[in-house]
py3Dmol code that shows the C-alpha trace and the ligand (Angstrom):
import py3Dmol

protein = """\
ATOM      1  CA  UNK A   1      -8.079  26.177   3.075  1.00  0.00           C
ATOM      2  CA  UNK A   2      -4.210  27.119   3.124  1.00  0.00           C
ATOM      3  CA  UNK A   3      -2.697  27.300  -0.439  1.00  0.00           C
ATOM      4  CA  UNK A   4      -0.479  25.297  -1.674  1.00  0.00           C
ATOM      5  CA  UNK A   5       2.347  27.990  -1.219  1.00  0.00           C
ATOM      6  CA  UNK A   6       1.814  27.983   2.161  1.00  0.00           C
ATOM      7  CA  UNK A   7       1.589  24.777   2.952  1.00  0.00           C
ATOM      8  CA  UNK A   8       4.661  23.972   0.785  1.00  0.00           C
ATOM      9  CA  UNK A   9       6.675  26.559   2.901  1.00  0.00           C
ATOM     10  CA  UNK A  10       5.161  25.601   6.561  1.00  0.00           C
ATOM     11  CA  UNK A  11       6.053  22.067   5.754  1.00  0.00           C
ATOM     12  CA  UNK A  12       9.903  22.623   4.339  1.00  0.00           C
ATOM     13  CA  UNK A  13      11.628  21.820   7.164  1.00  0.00           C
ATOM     14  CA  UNK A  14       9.487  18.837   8.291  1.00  0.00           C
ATOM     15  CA  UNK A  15       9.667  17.572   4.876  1.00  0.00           C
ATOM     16  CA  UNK A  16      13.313  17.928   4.485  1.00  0.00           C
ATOM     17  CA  UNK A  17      14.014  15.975   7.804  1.00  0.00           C
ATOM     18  CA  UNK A  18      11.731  12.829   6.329  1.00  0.00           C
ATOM     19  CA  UNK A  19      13.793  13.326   3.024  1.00  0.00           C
ATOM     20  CA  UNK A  20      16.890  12.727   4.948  1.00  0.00           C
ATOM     21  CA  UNK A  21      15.279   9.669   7.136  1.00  0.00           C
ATOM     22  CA  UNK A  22      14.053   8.290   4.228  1.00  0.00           C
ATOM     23  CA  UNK A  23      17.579   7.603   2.209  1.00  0.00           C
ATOM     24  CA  UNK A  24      19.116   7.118   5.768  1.00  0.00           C
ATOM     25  CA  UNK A  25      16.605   4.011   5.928  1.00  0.00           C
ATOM     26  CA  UNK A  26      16.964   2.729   2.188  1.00  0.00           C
ATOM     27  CA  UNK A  27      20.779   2.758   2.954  1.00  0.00           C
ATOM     28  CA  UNK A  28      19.853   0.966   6.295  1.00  0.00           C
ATOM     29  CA  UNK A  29      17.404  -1.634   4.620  1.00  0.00           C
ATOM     30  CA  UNK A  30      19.434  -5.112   5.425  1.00  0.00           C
ATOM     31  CA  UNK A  31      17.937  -8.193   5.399  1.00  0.00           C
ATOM     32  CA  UNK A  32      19.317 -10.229   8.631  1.00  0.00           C
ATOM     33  CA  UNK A  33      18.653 -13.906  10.204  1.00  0.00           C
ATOM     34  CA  UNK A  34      15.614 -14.680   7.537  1.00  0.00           C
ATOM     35  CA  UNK A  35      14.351 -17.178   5.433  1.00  0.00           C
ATOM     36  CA  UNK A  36      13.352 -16.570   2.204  1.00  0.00           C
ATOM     37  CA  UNK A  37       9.811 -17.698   1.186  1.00  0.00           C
ATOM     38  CA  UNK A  38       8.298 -18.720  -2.149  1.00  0.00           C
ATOM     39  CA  UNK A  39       8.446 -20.334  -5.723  1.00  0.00           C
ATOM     40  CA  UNK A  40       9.113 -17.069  -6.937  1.00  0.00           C
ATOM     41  CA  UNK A  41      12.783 -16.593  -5.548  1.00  0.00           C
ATOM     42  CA  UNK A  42      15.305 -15.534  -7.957  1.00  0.00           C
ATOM     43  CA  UNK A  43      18.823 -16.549  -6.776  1.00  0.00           C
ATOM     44  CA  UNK A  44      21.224 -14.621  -8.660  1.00  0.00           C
ATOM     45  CA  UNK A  45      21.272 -10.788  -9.275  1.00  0.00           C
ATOM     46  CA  UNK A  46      19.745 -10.119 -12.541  1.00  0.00           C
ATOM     47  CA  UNK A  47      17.091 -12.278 -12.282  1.00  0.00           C
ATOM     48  CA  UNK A  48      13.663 -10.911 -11.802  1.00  0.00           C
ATOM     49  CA  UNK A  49      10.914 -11.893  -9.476  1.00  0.00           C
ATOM     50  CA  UNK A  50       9.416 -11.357  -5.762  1.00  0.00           C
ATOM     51  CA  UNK A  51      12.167 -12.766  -2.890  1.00  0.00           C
ATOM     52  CA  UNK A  52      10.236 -12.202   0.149  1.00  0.00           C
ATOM     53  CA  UNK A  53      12.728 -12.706   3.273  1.00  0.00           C
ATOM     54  CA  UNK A  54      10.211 -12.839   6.168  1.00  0.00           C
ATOM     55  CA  UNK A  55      11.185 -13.969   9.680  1.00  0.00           C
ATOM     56  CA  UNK A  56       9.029 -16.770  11.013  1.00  0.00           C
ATOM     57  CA  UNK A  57       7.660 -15.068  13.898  1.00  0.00           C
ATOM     58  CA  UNK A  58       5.741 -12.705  11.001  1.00  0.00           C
ATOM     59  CA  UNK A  59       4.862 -15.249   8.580  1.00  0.00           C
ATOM     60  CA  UNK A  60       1.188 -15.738   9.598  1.00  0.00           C
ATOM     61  CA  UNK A  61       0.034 -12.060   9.789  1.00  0.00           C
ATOM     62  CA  UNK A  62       2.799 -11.260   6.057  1.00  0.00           C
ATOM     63  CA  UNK A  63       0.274 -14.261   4.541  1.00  0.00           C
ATOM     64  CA  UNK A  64      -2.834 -12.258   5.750  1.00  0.00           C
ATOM     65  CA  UNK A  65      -1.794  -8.889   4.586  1.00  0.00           C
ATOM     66  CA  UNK A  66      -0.610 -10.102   1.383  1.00  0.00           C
ATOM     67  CA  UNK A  67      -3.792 -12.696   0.889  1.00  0.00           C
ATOM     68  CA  UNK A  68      -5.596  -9.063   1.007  1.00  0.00           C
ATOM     69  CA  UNK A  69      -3.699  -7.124  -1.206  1.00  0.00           C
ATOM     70  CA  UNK A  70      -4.071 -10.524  -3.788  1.00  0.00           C
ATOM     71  CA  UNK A  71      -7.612 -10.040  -2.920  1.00  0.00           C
ATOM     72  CA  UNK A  72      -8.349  -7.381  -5.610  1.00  0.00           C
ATOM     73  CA  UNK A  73      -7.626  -7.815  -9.411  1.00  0.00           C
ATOM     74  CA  UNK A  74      -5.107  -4.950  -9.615  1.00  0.00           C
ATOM     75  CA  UNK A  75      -3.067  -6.360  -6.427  1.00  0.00           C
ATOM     76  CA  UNK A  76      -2.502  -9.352  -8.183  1.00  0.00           C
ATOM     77  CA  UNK A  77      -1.630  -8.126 -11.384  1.00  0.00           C
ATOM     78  CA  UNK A  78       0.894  -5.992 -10.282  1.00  0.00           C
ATOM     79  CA  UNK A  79       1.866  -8.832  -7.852  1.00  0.00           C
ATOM     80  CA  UNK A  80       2.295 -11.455 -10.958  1.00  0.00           C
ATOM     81  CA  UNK A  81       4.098  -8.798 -13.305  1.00  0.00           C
ATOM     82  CA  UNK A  82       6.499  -8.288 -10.510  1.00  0.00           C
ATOM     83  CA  UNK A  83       6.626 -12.386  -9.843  1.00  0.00           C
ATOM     84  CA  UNK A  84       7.605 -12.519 -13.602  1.00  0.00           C
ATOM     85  CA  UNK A  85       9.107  -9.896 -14.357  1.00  0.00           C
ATOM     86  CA  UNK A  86      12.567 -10.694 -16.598  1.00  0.00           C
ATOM     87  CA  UNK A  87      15.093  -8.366 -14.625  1.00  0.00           C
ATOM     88  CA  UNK A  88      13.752  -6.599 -12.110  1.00  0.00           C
ATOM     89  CA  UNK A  89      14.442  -8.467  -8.575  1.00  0.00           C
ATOM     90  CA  UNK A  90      11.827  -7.496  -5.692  1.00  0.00           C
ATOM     91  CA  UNK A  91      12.619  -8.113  -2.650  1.00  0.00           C
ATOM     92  CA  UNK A  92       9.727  -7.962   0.534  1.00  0.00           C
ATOM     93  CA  UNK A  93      10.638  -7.784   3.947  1.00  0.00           C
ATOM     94  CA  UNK A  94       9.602  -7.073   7.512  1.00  0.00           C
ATOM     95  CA  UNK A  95      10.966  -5.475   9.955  1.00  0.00           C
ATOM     96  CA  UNK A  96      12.640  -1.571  10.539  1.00  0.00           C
ATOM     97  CA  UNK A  97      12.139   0.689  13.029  1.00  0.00           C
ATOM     98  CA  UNK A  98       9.032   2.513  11.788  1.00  0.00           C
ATOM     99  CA  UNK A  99       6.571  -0.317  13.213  1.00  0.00           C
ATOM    100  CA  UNK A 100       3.388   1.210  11.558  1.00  0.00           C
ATOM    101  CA  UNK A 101       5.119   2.317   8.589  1.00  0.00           C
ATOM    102  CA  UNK A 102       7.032   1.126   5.633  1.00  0.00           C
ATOM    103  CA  UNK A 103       9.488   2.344   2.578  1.00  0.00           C
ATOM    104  CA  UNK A 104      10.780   1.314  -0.539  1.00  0.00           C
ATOM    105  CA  UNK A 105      14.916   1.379  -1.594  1.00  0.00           C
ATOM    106  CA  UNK A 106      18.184  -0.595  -2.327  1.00  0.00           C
ATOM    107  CA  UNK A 107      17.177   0.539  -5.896  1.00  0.00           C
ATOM    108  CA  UNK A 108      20.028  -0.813  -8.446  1.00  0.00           C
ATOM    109  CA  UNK A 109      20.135  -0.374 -12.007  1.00  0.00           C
ATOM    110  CA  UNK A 110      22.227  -2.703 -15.066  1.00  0.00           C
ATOM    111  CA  UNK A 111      24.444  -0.620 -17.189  1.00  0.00           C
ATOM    112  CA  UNK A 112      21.597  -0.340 -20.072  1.00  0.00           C
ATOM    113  CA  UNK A 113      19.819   1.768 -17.402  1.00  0.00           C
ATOM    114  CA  UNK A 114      17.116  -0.223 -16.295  1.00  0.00           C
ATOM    115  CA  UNK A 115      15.860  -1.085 -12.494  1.00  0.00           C
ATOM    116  CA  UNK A 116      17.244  -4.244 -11.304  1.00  0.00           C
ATOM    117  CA  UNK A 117      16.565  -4.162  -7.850  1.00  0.00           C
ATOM    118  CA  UNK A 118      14.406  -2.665  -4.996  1.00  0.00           C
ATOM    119  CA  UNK A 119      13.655  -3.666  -1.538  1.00  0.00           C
ATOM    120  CA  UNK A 120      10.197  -3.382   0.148  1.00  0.00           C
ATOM    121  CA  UNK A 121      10.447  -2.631   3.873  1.00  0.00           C
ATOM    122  CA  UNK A 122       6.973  -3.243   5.563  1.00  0.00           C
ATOM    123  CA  UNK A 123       7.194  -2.462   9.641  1.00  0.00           C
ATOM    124  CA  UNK A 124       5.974  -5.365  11.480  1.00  0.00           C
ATOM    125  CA  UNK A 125       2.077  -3.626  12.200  1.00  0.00           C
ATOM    126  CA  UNK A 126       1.723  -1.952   9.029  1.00  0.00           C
ATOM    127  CA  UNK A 127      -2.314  -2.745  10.337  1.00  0.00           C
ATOM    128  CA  UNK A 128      -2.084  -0.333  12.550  1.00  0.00           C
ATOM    129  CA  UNK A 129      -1.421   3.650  12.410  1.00  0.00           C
ATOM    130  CA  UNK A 130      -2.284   6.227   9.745  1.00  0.00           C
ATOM    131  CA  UNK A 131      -0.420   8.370   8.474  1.00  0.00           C
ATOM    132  CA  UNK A 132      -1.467  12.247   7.809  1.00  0.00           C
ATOM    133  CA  UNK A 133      -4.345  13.210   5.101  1.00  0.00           C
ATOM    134  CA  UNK A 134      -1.263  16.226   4.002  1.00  0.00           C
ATOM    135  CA  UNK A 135       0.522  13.220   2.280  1.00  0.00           C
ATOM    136  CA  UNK A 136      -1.450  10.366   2.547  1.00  0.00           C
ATOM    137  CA  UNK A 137      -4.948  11.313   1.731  1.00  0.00           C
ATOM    138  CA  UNK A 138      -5.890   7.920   0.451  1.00  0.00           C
ATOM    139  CA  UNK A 139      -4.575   5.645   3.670  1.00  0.00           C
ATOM    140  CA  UNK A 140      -5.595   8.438   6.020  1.00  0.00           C
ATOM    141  CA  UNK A 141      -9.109   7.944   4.683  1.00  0.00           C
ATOM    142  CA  UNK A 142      -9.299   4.477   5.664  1.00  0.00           C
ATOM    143  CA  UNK A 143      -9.083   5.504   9.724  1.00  0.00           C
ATOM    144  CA  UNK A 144     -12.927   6.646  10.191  1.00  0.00           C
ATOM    145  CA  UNK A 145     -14.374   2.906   8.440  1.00  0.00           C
ATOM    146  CA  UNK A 146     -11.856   0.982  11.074  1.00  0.00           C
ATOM    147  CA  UNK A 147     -12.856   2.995  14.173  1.00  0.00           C
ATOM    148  CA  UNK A 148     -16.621   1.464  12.802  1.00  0.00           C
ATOM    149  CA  UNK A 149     -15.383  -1.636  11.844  1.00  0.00           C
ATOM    150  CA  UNK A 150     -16.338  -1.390   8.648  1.00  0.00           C
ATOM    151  CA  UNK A 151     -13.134  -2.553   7.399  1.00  0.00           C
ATOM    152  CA  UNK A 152     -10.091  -4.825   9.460  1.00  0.00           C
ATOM    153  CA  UNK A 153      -6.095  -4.181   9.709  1.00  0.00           C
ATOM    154  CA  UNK A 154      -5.400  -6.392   6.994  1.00  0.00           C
ATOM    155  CA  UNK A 155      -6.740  -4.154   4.519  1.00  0.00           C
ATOM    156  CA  UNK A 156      -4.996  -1.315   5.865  1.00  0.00           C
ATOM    157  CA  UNK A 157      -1.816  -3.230   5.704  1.00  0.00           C
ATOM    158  CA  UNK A 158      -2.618  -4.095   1.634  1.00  0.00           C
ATOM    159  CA  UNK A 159      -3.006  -0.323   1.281  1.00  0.00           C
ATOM    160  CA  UNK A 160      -0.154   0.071   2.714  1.00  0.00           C
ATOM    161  CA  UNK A 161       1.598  -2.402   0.769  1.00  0.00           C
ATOM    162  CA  UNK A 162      -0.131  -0.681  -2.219  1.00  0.00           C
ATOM    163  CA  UNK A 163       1.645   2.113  -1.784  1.00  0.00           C
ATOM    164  CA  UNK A 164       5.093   0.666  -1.835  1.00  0.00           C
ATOM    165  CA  UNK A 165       3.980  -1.257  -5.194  1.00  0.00           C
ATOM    166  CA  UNK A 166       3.378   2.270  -6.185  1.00  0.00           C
ATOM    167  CA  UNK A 167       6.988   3.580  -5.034  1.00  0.00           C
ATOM    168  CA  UNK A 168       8.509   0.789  -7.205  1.00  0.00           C
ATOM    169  CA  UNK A 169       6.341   1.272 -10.018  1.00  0.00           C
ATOM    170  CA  UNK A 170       7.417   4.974 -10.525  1.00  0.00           C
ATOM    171  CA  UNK A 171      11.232   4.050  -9.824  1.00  0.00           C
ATOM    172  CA  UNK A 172      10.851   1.726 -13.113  1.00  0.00           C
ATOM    173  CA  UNK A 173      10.282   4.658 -14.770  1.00  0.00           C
ATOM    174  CA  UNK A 174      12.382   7.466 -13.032  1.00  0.00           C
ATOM    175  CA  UNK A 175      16.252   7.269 -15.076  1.00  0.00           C
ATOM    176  CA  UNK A 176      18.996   6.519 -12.627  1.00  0.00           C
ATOM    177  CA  UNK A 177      20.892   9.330 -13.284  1.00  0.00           C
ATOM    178  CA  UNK A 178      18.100  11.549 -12.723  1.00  0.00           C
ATOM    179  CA  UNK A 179      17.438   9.830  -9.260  1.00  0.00           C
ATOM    180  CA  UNK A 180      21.459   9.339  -8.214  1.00  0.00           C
ATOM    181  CA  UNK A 181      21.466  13.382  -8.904  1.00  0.00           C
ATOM    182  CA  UNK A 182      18.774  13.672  -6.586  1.00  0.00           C
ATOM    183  CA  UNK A 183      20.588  11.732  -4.137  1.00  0.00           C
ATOM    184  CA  UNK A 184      23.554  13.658  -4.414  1.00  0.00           C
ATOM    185  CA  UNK A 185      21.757  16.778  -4.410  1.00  0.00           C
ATOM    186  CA  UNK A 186      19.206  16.453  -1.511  1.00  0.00           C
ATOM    187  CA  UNK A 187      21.890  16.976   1.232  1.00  0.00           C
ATOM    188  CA  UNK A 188      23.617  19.729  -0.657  1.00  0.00           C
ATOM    189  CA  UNK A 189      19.669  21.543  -0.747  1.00  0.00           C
ATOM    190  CA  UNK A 190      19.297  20.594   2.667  1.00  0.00           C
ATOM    191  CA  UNK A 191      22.095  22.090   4.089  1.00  0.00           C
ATOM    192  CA  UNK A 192      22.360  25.840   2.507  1.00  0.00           C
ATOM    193  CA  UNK A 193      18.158  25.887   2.852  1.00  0.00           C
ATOM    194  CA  UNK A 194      18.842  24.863   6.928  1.00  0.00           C
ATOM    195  CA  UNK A 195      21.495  27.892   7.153  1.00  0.00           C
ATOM    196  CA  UNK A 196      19.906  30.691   5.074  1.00  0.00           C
ATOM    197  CA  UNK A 197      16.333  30.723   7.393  1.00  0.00           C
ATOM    198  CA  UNK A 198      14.527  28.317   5.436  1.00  0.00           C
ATOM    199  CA  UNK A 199      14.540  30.729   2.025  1.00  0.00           C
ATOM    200  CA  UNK A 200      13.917  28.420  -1.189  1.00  0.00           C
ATOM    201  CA  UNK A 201      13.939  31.837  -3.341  1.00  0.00           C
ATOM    202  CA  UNK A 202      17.725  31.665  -2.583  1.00  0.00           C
ATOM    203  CA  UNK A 203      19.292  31.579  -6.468  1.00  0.00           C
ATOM    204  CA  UNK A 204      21.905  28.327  -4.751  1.00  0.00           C
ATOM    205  CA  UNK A 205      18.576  26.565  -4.252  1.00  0.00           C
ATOM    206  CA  UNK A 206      16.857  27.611  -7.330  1.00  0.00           C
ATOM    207  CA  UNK A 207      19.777  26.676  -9.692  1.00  0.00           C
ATOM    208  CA  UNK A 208      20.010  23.290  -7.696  1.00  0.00           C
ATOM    209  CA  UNK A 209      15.779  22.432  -7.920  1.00  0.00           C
ATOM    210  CA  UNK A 210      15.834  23.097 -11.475  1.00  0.00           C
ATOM    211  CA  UNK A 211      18.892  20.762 -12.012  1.00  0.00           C
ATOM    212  CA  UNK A 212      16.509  17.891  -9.803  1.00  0.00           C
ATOM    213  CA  UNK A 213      13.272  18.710 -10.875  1.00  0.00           C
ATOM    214  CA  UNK A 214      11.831  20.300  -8.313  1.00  0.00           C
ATOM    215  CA  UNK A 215      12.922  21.309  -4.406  1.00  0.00           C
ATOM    216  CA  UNK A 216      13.703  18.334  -2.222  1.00  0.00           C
ATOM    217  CA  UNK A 217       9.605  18.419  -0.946  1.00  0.00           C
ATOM    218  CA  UNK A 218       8.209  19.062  -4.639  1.00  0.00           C
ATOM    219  CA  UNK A 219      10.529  15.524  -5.355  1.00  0.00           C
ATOM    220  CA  UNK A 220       9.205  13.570  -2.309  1.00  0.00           C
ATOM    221  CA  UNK A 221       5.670  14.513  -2.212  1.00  0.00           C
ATOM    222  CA  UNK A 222       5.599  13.465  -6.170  1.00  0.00           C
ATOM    223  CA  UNK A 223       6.657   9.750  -5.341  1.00  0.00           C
ATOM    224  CA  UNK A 224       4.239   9.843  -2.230  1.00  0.00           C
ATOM    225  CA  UNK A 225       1.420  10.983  -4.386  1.00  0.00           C
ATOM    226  CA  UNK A 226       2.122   8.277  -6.965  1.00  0.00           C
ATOM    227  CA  UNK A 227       2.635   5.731  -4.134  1.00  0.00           C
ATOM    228  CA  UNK A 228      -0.929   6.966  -2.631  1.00  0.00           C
ATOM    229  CA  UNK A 229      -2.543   6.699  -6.566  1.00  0.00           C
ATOM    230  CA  UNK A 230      -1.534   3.430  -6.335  1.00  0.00           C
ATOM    231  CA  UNK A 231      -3.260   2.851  -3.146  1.00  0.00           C
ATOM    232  CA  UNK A 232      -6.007   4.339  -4.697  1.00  0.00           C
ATOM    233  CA  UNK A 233      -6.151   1.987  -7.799  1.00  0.00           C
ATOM    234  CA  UNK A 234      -6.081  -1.128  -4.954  1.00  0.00           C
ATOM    235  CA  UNK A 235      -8.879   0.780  -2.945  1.00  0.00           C
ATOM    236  CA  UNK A 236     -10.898   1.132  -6.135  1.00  0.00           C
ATOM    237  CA  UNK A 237     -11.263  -2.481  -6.327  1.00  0.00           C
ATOM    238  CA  UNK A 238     -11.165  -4.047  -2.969  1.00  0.00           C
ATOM    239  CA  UNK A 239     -13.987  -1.327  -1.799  1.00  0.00           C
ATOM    240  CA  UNK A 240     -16.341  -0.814  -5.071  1.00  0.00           C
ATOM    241  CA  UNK A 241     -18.695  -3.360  -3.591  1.00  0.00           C
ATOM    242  CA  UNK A 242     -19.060  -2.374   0.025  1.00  0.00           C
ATOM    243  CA  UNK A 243     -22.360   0.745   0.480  1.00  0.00           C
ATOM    244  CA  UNK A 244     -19.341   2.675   1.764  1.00  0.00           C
ATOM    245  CA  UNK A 245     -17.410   3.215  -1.114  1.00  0.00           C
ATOM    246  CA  UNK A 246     -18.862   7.073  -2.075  1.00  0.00           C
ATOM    247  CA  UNK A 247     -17.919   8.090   1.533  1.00  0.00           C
ATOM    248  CA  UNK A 248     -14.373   6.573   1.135  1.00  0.00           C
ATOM    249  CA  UNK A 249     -13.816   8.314  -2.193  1.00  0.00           C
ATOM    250  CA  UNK A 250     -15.483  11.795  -0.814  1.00  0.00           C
ATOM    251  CA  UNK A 251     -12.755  11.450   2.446  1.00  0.00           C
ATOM    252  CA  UNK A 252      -9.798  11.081  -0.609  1.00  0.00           C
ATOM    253  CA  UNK A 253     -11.255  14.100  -2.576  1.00  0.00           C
ATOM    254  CA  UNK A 254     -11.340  16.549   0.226  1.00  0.00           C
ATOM    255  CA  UNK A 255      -8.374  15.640   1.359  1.00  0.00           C
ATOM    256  CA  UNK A 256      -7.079  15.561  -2.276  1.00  0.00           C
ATOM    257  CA  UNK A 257      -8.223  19.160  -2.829  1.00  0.00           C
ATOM    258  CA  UNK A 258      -7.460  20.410   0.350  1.00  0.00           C
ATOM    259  CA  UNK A 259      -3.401  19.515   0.126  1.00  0.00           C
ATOM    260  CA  UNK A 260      -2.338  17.870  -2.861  1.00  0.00           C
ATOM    261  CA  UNK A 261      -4.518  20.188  -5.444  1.00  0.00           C
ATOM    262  CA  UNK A 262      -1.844  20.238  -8.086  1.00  0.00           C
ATOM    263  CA  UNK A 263      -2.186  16.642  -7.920  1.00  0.00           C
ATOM    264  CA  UNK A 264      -5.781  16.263  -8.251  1.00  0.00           C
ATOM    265  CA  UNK A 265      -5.616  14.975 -12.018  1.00  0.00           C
ATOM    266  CA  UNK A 266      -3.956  11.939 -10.571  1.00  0.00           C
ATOM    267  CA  UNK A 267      -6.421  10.922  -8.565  1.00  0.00           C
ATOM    268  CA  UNK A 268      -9.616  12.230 -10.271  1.00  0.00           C
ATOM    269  CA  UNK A 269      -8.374   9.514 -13.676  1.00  0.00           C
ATOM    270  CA  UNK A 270      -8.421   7.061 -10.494  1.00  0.00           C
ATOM    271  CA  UNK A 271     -11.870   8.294  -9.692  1.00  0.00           C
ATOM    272  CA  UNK A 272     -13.608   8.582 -13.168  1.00  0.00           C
ATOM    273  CA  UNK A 273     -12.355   4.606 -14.233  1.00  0.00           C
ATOM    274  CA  UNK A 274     -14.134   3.864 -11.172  1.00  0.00           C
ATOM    275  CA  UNK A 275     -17.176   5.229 -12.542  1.00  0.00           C
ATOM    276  CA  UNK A 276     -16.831   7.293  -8.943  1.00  0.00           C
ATOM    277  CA  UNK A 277     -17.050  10.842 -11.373  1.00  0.00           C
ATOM    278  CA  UNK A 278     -20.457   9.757 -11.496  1.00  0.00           C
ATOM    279  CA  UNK A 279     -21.959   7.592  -8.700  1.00  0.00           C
ATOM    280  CA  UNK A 280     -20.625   9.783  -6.293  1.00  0.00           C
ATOM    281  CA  UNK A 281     -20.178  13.199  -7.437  1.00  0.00           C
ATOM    282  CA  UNK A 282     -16.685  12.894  -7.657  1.00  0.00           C
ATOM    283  CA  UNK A 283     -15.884  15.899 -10.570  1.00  0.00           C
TER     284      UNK A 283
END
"""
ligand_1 = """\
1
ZN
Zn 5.708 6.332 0.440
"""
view = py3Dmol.view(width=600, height=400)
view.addModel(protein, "pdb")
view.setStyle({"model": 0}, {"cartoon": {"style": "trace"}})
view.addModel(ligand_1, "xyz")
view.setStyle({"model": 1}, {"stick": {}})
view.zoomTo()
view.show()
């Protein structure tokens, strides 16, 4: 098992290219030639709810994903808090170039500080593809119960979509200037850690992580974690019944302890509400 040191370092530069793609595509997220769906449409700014702007020619297979993720008690909870929520305006759309993939942005905050807007960008076969167990030990578990057919795309898709609920969730919480310094900083990081060969001990860097909280891949694998604890949570529910479910759980842990240790607590509280800590050895 590599530590997490080492994993941390052999996975800078990667990491720091997806950092840059990932505010490159929140910048880029643009709704275009749509409709916009559902009761719960909020027309002006400042008005919260779930706008979902999805082209017709992905209507049937948004219904199925999202019929899935509604599926499970915690997908619609979060769902109807979002639906009602009194500022906070999500938008969910399809389309982007990651087809398999999908990422959360446009964040916008009022004046007293708090989120008033986010955009969810799901690629149009978000029921296909998984991503790696480094980052994404919960969806990357799923891939061995398709192959069988124990489970179908759609509820990779609501995992997926689980995620991003997950992304959004820890934005409401993050402060804006904490995350506009981020922004700011991220290319500054990037550029002196791409010219001195790839040194984060380099007192620039140092001084500019502790100012973020944390290096650029510290930052982003955080907010994946949480987005994959969501994932998790939606998981927990939609799987608890199926004979599967220890297997499932034992793919997360290993994969858990193998690459996101310092994490672990995360998903372990996940794990023991589940009742997991003890049905299937999960400790
Ligand atoms: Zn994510």
């Amino acid at each position: 098992m590599r530590s997490t040191r080492t994993l941390f370092t052999s996975l800078l530069p990667a990491a720091v290219v997806l950092i840059s793609m990932q505010i490159v595509t929140a910048q880029r997220l643009a709704p275009a030639r749509n409709f916009v769906r559902g009761a719960s449409v909020a027309p002006a700014a400042e008005v919260g709810g779930i706008k979902e702007v999805i082209a017709e020619k992905y209507a049937r297979r948004y219904e199925e994903w999202k019929a899935e993720f509604l599926s499970t008690d915690i997908g619609k909870a979060q769902w109807d808090m979002y639906a009602h929520h009194p500022r906070l305006q999500l938008t969910i759309t399809i389309g982007g170039k990651s087809m398999q993939g999908a990422g959360t942005g446009k964040y916008k905050w009022n004046d007293a500080g708090e989120l008033v807007s986010a955009t969810i960008m799901l690629g149009e076969r978000i029921d296909e593809g998984y991503p790696s167990a480094v980052y994404y030990p919960v969806m990357n578990a799923l891939e061995p119960f398709e192959s069988r057919q124990l489970i179908g795309g759609s509820v990779l898709a609501a995992t997926k979509i689980a995620h991003e609920f997950g992304h959004v969730m820890k934005i409401s919480t993050t402060s804006r200037t904490l995350y506009n310094l981020q922004v700011q900083l991220f290319p500054i990081y990037n550029k002196i850690f791409l010219s001195n060969g790839y040194n984060v001990n380099d007192p620039r860097l140092v001084d500019i992580a502790q100012k973020m909280g944390g290096n650029p891949v510290q930052i982003w694998e955080d907010r994946e974690y949480w987005g994959e604890a969501n994932a998790m949570l939606f998981l927990r529910d939609r799987i608890a019944r199926e004979k599967f479910h220890c297997r499932l759980f034992g793919k997360i842990k290993r994969a858990v302890e193998e690459y996101a240790k310092d994490y672990e607590a995360r998903f372990a509280e996940i794990a023991k509400e589940q009742g997991a800590i003890y049905t299937c050895g999960w400790r």
